[in-house]
N, C-alpha and C positions, 0 to 999 in steps of 0.2 A: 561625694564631691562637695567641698563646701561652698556657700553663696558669698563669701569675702572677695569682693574683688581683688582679683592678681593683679600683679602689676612688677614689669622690671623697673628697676632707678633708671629716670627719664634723664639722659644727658646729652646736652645740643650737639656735641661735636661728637654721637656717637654714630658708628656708620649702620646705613637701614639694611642689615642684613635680608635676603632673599631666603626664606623657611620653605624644604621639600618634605615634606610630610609620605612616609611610604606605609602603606598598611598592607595587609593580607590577614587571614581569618585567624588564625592563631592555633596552638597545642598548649596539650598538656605541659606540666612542668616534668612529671616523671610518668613510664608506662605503666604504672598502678591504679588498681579499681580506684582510691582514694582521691590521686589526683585528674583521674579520668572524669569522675562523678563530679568533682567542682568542674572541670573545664565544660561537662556537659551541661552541667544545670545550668552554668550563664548563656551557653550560645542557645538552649533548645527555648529560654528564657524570651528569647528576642522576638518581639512581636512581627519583626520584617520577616524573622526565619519560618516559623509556624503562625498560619494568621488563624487562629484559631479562639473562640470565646476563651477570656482569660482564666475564670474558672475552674471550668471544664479542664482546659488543659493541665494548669498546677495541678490540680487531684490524678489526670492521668502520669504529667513527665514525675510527681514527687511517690505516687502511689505505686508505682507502676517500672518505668523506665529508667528512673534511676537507681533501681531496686537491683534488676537484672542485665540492663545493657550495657554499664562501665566495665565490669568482668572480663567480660568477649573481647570490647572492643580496647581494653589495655592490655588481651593477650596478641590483637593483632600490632600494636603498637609497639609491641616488643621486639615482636619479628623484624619491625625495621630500624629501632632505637640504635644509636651510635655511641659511641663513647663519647664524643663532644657531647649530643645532646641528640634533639629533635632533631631529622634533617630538616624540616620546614623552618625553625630558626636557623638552625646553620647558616644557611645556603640566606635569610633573609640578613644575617647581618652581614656577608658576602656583598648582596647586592646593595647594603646601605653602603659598607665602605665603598666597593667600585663607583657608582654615584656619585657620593660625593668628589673623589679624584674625576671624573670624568667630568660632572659639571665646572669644580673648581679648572680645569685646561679648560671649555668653551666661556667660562662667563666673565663678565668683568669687574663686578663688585663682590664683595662677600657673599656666600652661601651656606647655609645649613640641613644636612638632609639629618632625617631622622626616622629611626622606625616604630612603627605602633602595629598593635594585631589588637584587631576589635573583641577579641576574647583571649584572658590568659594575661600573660607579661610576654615582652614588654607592652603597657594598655597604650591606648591611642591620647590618653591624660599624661601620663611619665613622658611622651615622645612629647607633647605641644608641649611641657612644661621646660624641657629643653631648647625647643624653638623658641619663647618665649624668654628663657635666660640669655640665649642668645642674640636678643635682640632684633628678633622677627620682626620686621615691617611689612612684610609683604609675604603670604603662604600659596603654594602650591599646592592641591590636596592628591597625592596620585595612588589610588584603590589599588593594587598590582590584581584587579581582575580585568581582561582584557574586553570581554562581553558583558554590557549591564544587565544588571537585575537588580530589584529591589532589594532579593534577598543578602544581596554581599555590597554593592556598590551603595546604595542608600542609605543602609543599616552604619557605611564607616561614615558618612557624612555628619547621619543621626547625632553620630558620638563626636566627631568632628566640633559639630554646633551646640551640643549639652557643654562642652569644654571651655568656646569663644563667650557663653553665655555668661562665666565669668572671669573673665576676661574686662581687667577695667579701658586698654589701648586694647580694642580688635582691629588686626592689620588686614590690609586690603586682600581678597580670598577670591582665591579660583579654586574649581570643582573641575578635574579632568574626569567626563563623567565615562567614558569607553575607548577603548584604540582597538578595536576588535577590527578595523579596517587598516591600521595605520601603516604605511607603505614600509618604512624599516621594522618594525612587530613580522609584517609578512614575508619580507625578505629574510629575516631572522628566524624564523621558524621552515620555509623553504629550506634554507642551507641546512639545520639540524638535523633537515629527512636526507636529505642530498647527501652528508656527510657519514650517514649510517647506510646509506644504498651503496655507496662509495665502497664498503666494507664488506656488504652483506650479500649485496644484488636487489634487486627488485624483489617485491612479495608478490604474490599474486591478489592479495588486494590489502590495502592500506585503510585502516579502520582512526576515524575522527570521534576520540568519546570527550565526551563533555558530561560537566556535573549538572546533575537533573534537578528539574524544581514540579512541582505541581502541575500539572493539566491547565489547574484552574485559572493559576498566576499568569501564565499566556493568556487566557482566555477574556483575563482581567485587566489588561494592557502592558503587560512585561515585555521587551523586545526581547529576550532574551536569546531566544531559539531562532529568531531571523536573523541575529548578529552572529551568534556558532555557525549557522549556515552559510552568512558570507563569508567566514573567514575560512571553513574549509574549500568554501570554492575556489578564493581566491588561490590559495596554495597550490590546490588541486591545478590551476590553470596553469600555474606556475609551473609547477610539475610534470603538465603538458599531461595528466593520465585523462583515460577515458572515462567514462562515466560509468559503466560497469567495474572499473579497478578500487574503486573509493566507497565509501560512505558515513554519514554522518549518526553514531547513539550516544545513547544517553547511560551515565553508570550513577551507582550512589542513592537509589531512591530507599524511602523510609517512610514506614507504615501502610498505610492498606488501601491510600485512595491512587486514582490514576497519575503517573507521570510520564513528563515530554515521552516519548517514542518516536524511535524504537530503541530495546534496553543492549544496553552493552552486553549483556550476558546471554540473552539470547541471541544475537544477533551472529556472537562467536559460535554458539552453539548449532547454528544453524549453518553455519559457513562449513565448521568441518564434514555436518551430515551431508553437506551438497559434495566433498569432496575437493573444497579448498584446502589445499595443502601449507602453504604459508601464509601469515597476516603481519601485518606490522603495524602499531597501535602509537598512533601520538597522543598527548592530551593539550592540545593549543589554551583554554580556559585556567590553565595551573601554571602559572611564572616562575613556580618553584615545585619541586619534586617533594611528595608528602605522605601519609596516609592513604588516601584516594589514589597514587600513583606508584608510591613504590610496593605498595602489600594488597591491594584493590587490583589494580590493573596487573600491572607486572607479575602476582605472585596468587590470585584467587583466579582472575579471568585466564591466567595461561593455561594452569592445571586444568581448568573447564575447556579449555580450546582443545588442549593434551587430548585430555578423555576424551569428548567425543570425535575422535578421529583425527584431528589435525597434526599436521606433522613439524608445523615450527612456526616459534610465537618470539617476536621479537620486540619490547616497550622502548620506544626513542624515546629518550629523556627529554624533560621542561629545558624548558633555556635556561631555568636557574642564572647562574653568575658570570655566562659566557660573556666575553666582550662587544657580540653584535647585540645581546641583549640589550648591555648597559648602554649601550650606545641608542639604542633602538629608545630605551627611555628620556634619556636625555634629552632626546631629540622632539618627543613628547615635551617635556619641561619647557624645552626652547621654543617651543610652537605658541605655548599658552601665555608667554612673556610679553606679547605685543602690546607697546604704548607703556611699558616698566624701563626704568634705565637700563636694566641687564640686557634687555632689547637694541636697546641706542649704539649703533653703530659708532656714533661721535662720543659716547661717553667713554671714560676714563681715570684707573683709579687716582691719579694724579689730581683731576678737574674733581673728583669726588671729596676728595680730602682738600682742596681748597674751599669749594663748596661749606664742607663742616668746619673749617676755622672761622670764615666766614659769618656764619649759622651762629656761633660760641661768642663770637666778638661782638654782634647785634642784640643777642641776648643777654651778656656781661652789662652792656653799655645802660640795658634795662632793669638791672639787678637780679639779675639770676646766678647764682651761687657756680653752676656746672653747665 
């Protein structure tokens, strides 16, 4: 990144665009060891991902991890690769178009949404530099992870702030730091079980996995695991099951120290030996359908359900690019807007454009060129 400050050409009568910033963790570029091993060295790179002495670590992820686990994990990335591409981009630039059409219908000034992924392309730098061409006066920043942690929601900030730092005009900034509660998020995620029960029937129990972090990061002040937990309750409630029908694990852990519990894999495994016959597995923490959900849950934990005794394993998909999603976002956005014009009931793009001739004619009158 260079230290030049950016800068758009500053023009009076130009309109203060509203900048929606959407990020999620990011993929490869292609399912090979090649470009697996770059996407891995940057994210396993990230001091919020592994808090680990710097060191130490380099000699392990360069000596070590990236030696032998790009291999594996660009054969399981195969298994779900698409002809478009990633599904986790797909399906991200999906929700950047729908977005942006959804907020352009509720708002009344100009907007610009944009996507970034804090590892990979498109970077969370190529997305503000956008916002920035466009005129950004004012940015939303929205993590598409619905529970915080430092690990993902911090980490896009991190990169957020390295960006504005050169940045010669930084526009006014909100940090939408969780919606792991937010009442269209839950209602949006209700209907997608609803909508598969609809089909399927009831399971006899309904399995809540979420991507795991450290023991220790909770231990350290992370909410992470108390916000997974409310949002399965809340659903849960919604859904009216009992408390014996549900439960809340943890899938995705990596290397040898303890994480959140109890684990996805066991927890399947232990359902079929009890003689649970059906499961049905959401992942409410993944906005979009990826790695972790379409070859991880869907296609390694079923087979394990499979074997040990179970008799039918059903993965409801992320809300991905559904419409109560986008809307469920939006509505997010619209929430964070209090005290901005896009807010102002009385504003108007009519009163706005008078406004900037206005603004143009006051500053001509002072010699200014634009």
């Amino acid at each position: 990144m260079t230290s030049t400050r950016q800068s758009a050409a500053f023009v009076h009568d130009a309109p203060g665009v509203l900048g929606v910033l959407i990020a999620n963790l990011g993929t490869p570029e292609r399912p090979t060891p090649e470009a697996v091993r770059r996407y891995l060295a940057e994210f396993l790179s990230d001091p919020r991902v592994v808090e680990f002495p710097r060191l130490p670590w380099w000699l392990i992820l360069h000596g070590f991890i990236l030696r032998f686990r790009p291999a594996r994990v660009a054969r399981n990335y195969a298994r779900i690769w698409t002809p478009e591409g990633s599904p986790l981009l797909v399906t991200a630039r999906a929700q950047e178009s729908a977005l942006q059409r959804e907020l352009e219908r509720r708002l009344r000034l100009p907007v610009k949404v944009a996507l970034g992924m804090r590892y990979g392309q498109p970077s969370i730098e190529s997305a503000m530099t956008e916002l920035r061409k466009a005129g950004c006066r004012r940015l939303v920043v929205l993590p598409l992870y619905p529970q915080y942690s430092s690990t993902t929601t911090a980490s896009i900030f991190d990169a957020v702030m390295r960006v504005l730092m050169t940045w010669r005009w930084i526009p006014e900034t909100r940090l939408i730091q969780h919606y792991h509660d937010h009442p269209e998020y839950i209602e949006a995620l209700t209907a997608s079980i609803q909508r598969v029960w609809a089909k399927e029937g009831r399971p006899d129990r309904l399995l809540f996995s979420f991507h795991g972090i450290p023991k220790r990061y909770q231990r350290d002040g992370d909410p992470y695991f108390c916000e997974c937990h409310k949002t399965a309750r809340l659903v849960a409630e919604r859904l009216r099951l009992e408390p014996e029908r549900w439960q809340v694990a943890f899938q995705s852990r990596f290397g040898h120290e303890e994480w959140l519990r109890p684990y996805v894999d066991e927890t399947l495994t232990e359902w079929a030996k009890q003689g649970i016959e059906t499961v049905h597995v959401v992942a409410p923490g993944f906005s979009a359908d990826c790695l972790e959900t379409l070859e991880e849950l869907n296609l390694q934990n079923r087979e394990r359900f499979l074997k040990a005794g179970g008799s039918r394993f059903e993965y409801i998909p992320a809300l991905n690019a559904h419409p109560s999603h986008i809307e469920a976002l939006a509505s997010l956005v619209e929430r964070h807007l209090c005290g901005w014009p896009e807010a102002d009931p009385q504003y108007s793009l009519d009163r706005d454009r008078l406004e900037r001739r206005e603004r143009l004619a006051r500053a001509r009158a002072l010699g200014a060129d634009t």
